[in-house]
N, C-alpha and C positions, 0 to 999 in steps of 0.2 A: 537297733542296739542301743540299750541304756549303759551310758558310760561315766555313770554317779558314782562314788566310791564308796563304798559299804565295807564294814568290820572285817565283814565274812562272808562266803558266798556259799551252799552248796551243804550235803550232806550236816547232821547237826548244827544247822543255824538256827541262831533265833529271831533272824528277824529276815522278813522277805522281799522280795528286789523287782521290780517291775521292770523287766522286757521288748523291746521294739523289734518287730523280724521285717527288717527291710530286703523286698526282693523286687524290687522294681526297680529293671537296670536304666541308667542316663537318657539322654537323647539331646539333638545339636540341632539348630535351621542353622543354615550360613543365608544369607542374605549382603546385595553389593548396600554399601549406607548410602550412598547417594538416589539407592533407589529405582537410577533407568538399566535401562537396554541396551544403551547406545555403544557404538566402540569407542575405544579408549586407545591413545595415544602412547606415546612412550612414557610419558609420567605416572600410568598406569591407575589405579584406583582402590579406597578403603572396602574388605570387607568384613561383615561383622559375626560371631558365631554365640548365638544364644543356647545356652545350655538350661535345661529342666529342673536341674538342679546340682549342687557346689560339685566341684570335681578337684579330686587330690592331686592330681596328675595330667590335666590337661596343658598341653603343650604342643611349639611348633612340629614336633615329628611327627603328631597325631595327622595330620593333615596333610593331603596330597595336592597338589598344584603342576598342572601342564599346561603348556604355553607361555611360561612365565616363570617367574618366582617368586616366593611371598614370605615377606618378612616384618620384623617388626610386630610381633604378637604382644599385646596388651592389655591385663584384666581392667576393665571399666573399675572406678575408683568409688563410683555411687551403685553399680550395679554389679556384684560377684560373679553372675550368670551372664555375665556379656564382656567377648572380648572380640577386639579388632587385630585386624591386621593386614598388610599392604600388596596388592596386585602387582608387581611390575612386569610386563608382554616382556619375549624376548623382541631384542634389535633387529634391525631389519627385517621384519617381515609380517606376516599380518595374516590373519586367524580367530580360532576361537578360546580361545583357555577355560582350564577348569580348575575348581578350585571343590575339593570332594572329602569325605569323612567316612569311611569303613566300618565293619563293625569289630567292636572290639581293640577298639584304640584307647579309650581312657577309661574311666568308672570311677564310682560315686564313691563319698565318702564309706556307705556301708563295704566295696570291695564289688560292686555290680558294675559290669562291662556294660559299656554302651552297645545295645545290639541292633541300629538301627543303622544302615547301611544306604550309598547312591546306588547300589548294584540292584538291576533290576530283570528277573525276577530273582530276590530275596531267595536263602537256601538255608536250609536246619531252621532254626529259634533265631534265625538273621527276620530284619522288620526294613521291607523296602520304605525311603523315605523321600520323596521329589525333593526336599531341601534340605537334603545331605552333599547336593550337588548344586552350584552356583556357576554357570556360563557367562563367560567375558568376552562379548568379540574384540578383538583390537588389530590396529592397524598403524606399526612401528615403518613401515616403509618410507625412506624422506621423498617428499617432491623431486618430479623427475625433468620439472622446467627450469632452462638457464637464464637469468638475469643479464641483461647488458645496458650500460648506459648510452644516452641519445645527445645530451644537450643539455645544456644549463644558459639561463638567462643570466646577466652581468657577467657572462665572457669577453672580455674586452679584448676578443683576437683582431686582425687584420683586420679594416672592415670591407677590402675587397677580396679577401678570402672566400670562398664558399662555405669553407667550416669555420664561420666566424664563431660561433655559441658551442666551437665544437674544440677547441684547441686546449681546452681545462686551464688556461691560463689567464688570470684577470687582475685588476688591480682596483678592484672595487668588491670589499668582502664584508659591506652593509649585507642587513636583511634581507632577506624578503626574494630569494630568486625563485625559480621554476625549473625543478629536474626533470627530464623528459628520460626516456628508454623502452626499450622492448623485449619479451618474452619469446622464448622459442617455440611454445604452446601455449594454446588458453589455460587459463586455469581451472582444476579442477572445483565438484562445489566443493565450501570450505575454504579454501586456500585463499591466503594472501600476499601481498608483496609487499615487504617489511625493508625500510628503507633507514641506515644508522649514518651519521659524521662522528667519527674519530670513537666509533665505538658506544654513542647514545643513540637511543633511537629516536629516529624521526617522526615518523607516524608510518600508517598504512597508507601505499598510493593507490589512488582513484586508479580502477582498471575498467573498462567498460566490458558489459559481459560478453564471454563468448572472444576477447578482442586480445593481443599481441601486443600493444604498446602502453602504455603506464604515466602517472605525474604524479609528483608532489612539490608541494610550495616548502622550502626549506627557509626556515621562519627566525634562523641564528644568525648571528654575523661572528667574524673572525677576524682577530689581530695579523694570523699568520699563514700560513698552508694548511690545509686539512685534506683528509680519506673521507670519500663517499663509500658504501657499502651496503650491499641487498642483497635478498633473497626469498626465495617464496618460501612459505610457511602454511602448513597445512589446519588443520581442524585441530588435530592431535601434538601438534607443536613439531612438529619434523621438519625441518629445515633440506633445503635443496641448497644445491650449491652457491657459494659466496662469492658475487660479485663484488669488485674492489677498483674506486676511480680517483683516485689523487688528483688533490687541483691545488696549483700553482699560487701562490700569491705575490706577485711582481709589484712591488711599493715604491721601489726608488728609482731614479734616474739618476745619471751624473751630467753637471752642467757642460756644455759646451764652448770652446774659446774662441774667440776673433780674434785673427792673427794680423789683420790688415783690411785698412778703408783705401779704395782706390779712385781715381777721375779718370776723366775720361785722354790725360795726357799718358798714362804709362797700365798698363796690366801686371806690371812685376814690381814696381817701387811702390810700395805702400805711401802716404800721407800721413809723416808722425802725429802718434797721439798727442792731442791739444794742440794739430798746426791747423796752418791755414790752406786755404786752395784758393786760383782764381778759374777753375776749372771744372764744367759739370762732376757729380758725381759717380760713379757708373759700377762699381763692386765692394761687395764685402765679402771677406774671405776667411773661413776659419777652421775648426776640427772639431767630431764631435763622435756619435757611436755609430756603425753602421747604418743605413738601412733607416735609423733615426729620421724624421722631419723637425726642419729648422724654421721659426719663428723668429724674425728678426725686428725691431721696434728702433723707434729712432724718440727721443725725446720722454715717451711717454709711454703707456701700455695704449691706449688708444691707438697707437699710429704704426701699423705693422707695413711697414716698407716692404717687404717681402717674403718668402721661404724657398726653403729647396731642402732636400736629401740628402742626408750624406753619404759619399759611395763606400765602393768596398775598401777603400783604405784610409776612411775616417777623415778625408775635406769634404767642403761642402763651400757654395759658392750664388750666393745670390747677387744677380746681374742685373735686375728689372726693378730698380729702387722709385717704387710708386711710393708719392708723397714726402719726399724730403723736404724740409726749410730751408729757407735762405737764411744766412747768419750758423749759430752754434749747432750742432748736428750731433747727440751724441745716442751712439749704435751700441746695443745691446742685445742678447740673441737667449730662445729657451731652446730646448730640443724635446719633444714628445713620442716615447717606443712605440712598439703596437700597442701595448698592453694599454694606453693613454697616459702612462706615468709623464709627469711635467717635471723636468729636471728647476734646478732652479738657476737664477739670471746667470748668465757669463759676463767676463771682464768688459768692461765699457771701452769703449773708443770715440774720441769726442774729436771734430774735426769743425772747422767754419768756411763756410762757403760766403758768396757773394749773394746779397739778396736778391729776389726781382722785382724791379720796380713797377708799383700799379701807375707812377706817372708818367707821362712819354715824354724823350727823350732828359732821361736826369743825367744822362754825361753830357750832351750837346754834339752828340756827332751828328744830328739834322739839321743844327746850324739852330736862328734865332726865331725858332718856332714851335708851339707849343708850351708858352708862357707870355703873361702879360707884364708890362712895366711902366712907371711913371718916367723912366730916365730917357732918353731920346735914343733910340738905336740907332746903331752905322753899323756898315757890311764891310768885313776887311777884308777886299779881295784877292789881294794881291801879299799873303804873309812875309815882313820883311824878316832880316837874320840878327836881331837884337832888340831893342826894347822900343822902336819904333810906335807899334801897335799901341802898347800901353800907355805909353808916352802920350797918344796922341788921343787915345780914350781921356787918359785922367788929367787931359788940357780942360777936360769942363763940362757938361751935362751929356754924358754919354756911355752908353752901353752896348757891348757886341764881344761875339766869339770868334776868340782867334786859339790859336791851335797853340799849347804848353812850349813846344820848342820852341816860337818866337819868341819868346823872353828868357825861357831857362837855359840856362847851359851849365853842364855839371861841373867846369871849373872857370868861372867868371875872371875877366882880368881888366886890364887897365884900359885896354881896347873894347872887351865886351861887359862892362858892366851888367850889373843886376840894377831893375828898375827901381829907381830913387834912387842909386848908389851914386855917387861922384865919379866919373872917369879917372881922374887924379888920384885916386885912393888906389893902394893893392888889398884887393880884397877876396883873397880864397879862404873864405872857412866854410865849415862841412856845416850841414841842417843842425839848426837849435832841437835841445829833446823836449818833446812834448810830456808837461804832467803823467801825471796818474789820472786815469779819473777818474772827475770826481764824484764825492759819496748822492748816489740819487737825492736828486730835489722834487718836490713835489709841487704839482699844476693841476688844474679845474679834473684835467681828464687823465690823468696818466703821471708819468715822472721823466727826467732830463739827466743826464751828464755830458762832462766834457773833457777834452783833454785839449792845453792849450800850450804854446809857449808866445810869453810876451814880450816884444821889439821897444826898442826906442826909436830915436831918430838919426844914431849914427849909419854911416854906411856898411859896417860891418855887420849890423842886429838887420837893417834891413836885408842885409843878401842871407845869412842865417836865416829869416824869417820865408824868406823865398822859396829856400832851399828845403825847409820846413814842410810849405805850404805843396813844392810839386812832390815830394815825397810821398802825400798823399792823393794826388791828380794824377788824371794821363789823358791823351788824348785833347780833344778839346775841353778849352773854358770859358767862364763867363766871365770879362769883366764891366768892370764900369766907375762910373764916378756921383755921388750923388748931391753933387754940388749943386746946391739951388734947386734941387727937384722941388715936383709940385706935389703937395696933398693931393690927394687920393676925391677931394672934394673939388678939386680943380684949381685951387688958388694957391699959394704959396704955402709949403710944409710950416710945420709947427709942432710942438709937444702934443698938439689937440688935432693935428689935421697930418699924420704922418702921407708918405707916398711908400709905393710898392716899389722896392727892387725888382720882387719877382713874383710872380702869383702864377699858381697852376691849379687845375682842377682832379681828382682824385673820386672813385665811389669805394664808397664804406659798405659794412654789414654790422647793425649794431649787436652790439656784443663780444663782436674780435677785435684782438688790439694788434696795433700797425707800429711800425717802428717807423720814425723818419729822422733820417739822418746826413748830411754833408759836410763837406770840408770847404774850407773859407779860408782868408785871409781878407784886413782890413785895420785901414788906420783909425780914424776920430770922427766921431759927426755927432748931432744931437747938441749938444750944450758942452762937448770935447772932453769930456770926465768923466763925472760918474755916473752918467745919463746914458751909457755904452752905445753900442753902436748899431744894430739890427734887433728889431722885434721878432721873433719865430710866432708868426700867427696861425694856428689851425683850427676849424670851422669857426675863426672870428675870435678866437680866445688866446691870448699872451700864454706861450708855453714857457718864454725864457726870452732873455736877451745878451747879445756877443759882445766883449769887453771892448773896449778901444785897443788899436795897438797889437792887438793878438792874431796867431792863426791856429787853425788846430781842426776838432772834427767834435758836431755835438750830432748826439744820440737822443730823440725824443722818442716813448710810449705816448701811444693815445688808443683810449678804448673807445670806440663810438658809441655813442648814444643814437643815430640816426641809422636809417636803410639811405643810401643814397648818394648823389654828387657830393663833396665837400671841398673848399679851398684851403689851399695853403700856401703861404704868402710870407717875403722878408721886407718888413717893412722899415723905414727912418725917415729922419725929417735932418733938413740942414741947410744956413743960408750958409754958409760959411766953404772956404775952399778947402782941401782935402781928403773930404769923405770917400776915399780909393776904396774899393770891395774887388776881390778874384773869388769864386764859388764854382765849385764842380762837385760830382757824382751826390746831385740832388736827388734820394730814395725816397720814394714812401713804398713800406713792404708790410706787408703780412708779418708778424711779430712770430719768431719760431717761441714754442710754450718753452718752458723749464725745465729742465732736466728732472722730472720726479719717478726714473728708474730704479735711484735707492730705494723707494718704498717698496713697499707688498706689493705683488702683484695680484695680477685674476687666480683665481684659485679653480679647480678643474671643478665640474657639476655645482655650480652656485645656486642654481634655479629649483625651485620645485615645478613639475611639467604634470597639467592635468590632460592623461589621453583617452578618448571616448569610442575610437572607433572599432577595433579590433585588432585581431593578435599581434604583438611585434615581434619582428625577426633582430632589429638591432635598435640601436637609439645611438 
């Protein structure tokens, strides 16, 4: 058909019109675009239908489809003769679809039906055509294997649990663990096992063929809690049912408190914080979370004295205090869950004990042994009940231990004087106070203080001074007189040839520092001024020296520099008479460290750990 527009047509025209007699009806292939064979999944696939030529009226009704639906018809934008449109299988189930063209469903522009048909064999002016008909197999059915999880690595359960990796609870939500699980069947071909956290996907796990058990490395870490989540998945995207494993993230702890440090004289009165004891150590006692284990440290994060658990009604009580100091003691406690969450420090409690001393006999209760002297020793056999002993030492070159009650009595009188006191005098006053002491001074190895109070020569400052001196004594003492001792060289003392009071011998470890420390009393000697009155010598080095006139208690550090024996020794010089010395609880001890609990402590997993051998079950 020519459909030019002319004047006029037909009977008296004058002019003539040329004609086209189109009788050659349409014709369609469908064909899938992709081209294969294969089945197709629930997302279903493009097919496409080429027409011979332009059609007025081609549309989705012209077309039949079973097994499916198809939608979404579209004429190609570059090609008039070509339009597409969409496969989708019905759900659940699996077959073959067709996708087919009749005759007599659209026609050409002239008004020519398509007469080419899928029906075979063909009937009337019908024209059978093999690709009027297009076969889809598919297979919408979802996987029929169930997902379970097995295990994760950085489960920080119990670790004498057996389902240590299996409790979903951890408090370590770095990188990098290992989810283990297993399948109720092997998998079909095709299929996989599709593994998401909080609804991303992870990857696919490694299944070995033919096998029931699964892995994948999950390669995220997490602020907080998260959902594990799997399932199989087939060729065709069909999902099997959804496994779902929530795992815990346990971050915090709460610290634990110390209610009370105990000795070994009471188990129910505690030892006020910042007192003193003259008593082993033996408990610390305090509250914390269940089931929790306790971490107890004394001084330092290095020096864990003990642990214990806490029971079901939140005490906890460690009794086996390995490693405590002599001197300042101060106790502090962590608690760690299952999950290894490390709560942080609890309240301190700081107590002081008595040191041990590494030299024997520093009180003198074995009597005049285990130290050397330049002063001439006597044995007081026989202790009398007043100031006899003293008296009869500080008549002139001599030294020995007599036992504190011969001289002291807690209210001295007219009768029983305190030594040097006059009888004649009434003389009850209570111990002179000892300084503060004072601010560290510094020496070759270490540093010094003291606490002193200073006497004159009345009889009142001497019995005060006494009173002072056994205040910090008990048991036996040393005294003596170093009237006219000799150097140390053998010939008469002097500024240049001092004699020993008292010398002991002591082994060191170089690099720890030792505290040494005693309580003294003593008048004048030396040059009787400002030239004081005892030298503190240790391995051979002036650490200090004790005023005249004074009693009190000095405290020396010294770090060694040696592995080995070392002496320590009081030494003066004096021709002159009253150089009277009383000395007891002569220490040298092991230095307890500082208190550096206020800082930071260890922090959980510090290390990086290279391991070579094979699979781990915990760490």
């Amino acid at each position: 058909t020519n459909t030019t527009a002319v004047p006029a047509y037909g009977a008296g025209a004058v002019a003539t019109h040329l004609m086209t007699i189109d009788l050659t009806p349409p014709q369609v292939a469908i064909a899938r675009t992709d081209g294969l064979t294969t089945t197709v999944g629930s997302a279903g696939t493009q097919v496409s239908f080429t027409l011979t030529e332009a059609s007025s009226d081609f549309t989705l009704a012209d077309i039949e489809a079973s097994g499916g639906t198809l939608s979404n018809l579209v004429q190609s934008s570059t090609n008039p003769l070509v339009y597409t449109a969409t496969f989708t299988p019905t759900a659940n189930a699996a077959g073959t679809g067709y996708v087919r063209i009749a005759s007599s469903k659209f026609m050409d522009a002239a008004g020519n039906n398509n007469r080419d048909t899928y029906t075979n064999p063909a009937t009337g002016t019908d024209v059978y055509q093999a690709n009027n008909l297009q076969s889809i197999p598919y297979d919408t059915l979802p996987p029929t294997q169930t997902v379970a999880f097995s295990s994760m690595t950085k489960d920080s359960g119990v670790t004498a649990d057996a389902t240590i990796n299996k409790n979903w609870t951890t408090n370590d939500t770095s990188a990098g663990r290992l989810l283990s699980g297993t399948l109720s069947a092997p998998l079909d071909a095709g299929d996989v096992v599709k593994v998401y956290a909080n609804g991303t996907l992870i990857g696919t796990a490694t299944v070995a063929p033919g096998g029931k058990t699964w892995e994948i490395t999950d390669t995220s870490g997490y602020s907080a809690g998260w959902t594990y989540t799997a399932q199989v998945v087939d060729s065709q995207n069909a999902t099997g049912p959804l496994a779902t494993q929530p795992v815990n993230a346990d971050l915090t702890e709460a610290a634990p408190v110390i209610t009370g440090v105990f000795d070994t004289a009471s188990s129910t009165v505690a030892i006020a914080n910042n007192g003193t004891t003259t008593n082993a150590l033996s408990t610390v006692k305090g509250t914390g979370v269940a089931g929790d284990t306790i971490y107890l440290y004394d001084n330092n994060y290095t020096t864990m004295v003990g642990s214990a658990v806490v029971d079901g009604s939140g005490n906890w009580s460690v009794t086996a205090l390995a490693g405590t100091f002599g001197g300042s003691n101060t106790f502090a406690a962590k608690q760690v869950d299952a999950q290894g969450n490390q709560s942080a420090l609890s309240n301190q409690w700081t107590v002081t004990v008595p040191a041990t001393a590494l030299n024997a006999n520093s009180g003198f209760s074995s009597g005049m042994v285990d130290y050397t002297t330049k002063v001439k020793p006597i044995v007081i056999t026989t202790p009398s009940n007043g100031t006899d002993d003293t008296a009869y030492i500080w008549g002139g070159n001599r030294i020995g231990v007599i036992d504190l009650q011969s001289y002291y009595q807690p209210n001295y009188s007219t009768t029983n004087p305190a030594p040097g006191a006059s009888g004649a005098l009434p003389i009850q006053v209570g111990p002179g106070a000892l300084s503060a002491a004072t601010t560290p001074a510094t020496w070759s190895n270490g540093t010094w203080t003291q606490k002193t109070y200073t006497f004159g020569s009345g009889s009142d400052l001497y019995t005060a001074a006494w009173k002072t001196f056994a205040s910090m004594a008990s048991g036996k003492i040393l005294a003596g007189s170093a009237d006219g001792i000799l150097g140390n060289n053998g010939s008469a003392s002097s500024a240049s040839n001092l004699g020993d009071l008292w010398r002991s011998s002591v082994s060191v470890v170089a690099g720890k520092t030792y505290e040494f420390s005693f309580a003294y009393w003593n008048t004048v000697a030396k040059n009787l001024n400002t030239a004081g009155f005892m030298d503190v010598m240790i391995d051979g080095q002036k650490a200090m020296t004790t005023t005249n006139n004074t009693t009190g208690k000095v405290s020396i550090t010294y770090t060694a520099t040696t592995t080995g024996s070392i002496d320590l020794a009081l030494q003066t010089w004096s021709n002159q008479n009253s150089a009277d010395f009383v000395l007891d609880n002569l220490v040298f001890a092991e230095a307890a460290p500082p208190n550096t609990l206020g800082t930071a402590g260890p922090t959980a997993n510090p290390d990086t750990l290279s391991y070579t051998a094979g699979a781990l079950d915990a760490l």
